[in-house]
N, C-alpha and C positions, 0 to 999 in steps of 0.2 A: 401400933403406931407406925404412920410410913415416916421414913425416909424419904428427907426431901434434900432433894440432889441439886448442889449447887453448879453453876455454869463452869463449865472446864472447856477449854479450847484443849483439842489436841491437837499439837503440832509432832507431826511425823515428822522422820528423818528426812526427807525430799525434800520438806518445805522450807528447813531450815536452812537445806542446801541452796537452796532457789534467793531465800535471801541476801544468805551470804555472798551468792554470786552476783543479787542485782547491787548490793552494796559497796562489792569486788567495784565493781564496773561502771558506780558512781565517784566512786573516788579514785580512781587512775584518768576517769575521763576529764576528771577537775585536775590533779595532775597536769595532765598532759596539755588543758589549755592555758594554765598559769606557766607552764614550761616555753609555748609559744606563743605567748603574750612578750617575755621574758627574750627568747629569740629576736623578736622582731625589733624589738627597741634598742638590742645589741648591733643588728643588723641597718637601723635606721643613724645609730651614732657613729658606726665605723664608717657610714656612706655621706654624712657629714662632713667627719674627718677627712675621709678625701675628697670629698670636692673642696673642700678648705687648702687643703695640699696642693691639689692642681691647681687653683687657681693662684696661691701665694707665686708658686713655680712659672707660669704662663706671664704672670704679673713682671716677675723676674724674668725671665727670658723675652720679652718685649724692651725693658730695661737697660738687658747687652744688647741690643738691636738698635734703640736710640743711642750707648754711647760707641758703638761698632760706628756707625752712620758720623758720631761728630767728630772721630778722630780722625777718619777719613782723611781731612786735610793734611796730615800729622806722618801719613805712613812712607810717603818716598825721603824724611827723614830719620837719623837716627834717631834711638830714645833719649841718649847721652845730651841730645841737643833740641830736645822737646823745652826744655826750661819752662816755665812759668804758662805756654803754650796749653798746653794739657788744660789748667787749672781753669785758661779764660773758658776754652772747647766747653767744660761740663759745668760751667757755672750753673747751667739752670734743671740742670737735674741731681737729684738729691742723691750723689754718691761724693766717698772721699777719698783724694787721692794723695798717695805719700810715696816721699822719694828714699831710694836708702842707694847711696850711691847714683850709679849710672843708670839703675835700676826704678821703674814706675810700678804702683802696688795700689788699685783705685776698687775700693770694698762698696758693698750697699746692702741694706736690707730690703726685703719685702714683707709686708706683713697681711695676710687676708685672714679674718675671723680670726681661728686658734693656731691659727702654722703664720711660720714665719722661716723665709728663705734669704740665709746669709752667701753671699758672691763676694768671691775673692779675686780679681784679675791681677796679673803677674806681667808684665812688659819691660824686656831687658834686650840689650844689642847682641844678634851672634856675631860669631867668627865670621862669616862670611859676609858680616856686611847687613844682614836680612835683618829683621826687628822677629824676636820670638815671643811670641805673645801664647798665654796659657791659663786656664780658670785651676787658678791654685787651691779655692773651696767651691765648695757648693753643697752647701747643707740648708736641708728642712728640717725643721723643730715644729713639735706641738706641744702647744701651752695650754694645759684645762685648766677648766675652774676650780676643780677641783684642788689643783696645785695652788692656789692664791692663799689656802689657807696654812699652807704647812711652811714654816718659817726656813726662808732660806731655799725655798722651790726654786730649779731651776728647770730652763727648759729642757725639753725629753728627744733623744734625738733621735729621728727614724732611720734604721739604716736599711737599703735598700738590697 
């Protein structure tokens, strides 16, 4: 009687290695494009976030420019003797101004997208007569979405 011989594959040792290497080489390639998929989208939210930044900033600094521009009238006098002067100047722009003493302290926000830029200007009489004016804040904060859910989120401050 014969022997009748069933189908064998034989895989030699090369082949195996062949595999394992095209298999190497399928899975790091997916790797590496799930890793730069991953990149870009970190790379796409960080370039949000600043142009978010610059412009809250830009937004704000345009903002000392118009009340730079209204106080104008204001400067060959003292602060001490601004009184109520100040408050008519910036009626029509959305900053607030408070006295504490001789001293004038006129704050504002700006806000674009997810930053938002808090100004603090500081205006007190020197010694010599001169009016000393000074930006006492000036901070940017971002606010994600992410923060809306966690109770008690506050905004995140970037420090430069």
């Amino acid at each position: 009687m014969k022997r009748s011989k069933s189908a064998v594959i034989n895989v030699g040792g090369s082949s195996v290695l062949v595999i394992f290497a095209v298999l190497s080489l399928v899975i790091f390639s997916v790797l590496s494009l799930v890793s730069a998929r991953a990149d870009r989208r970190m790379v796409l939210r960080q370039e949000n976030t600043l142009k978010a930044r610059h412009k809250a900033e830009q937004a704000a600094e345009a903002l000392l420019a118009e009340i730079d521009s209204a106080l104008l009238p204001l400067k060959p006098m003292p602060v001490s003797e601004w009184g109520g002067e100040a408050d008519r100047l910036l009626a029509s722009l959305p900053v607030t101004v408070a006295r504490d003493g001789f001293a004038v302290s006129i704050s504002y926000e700006v806000s674009y997208g997810e930053a938002t830029t808090k100004v603090v200007l500081s205006f007190a009489d020197g010694w010599d007569g001169n009016i000393r004016s000074a930006i006492s804040q000036w901070k940017t904060a971002m606010y994600t979405e992410e923060e809306e859910t966690v109770p008690g989120g506050d905004l995140v401050e970037i420090i430069d």
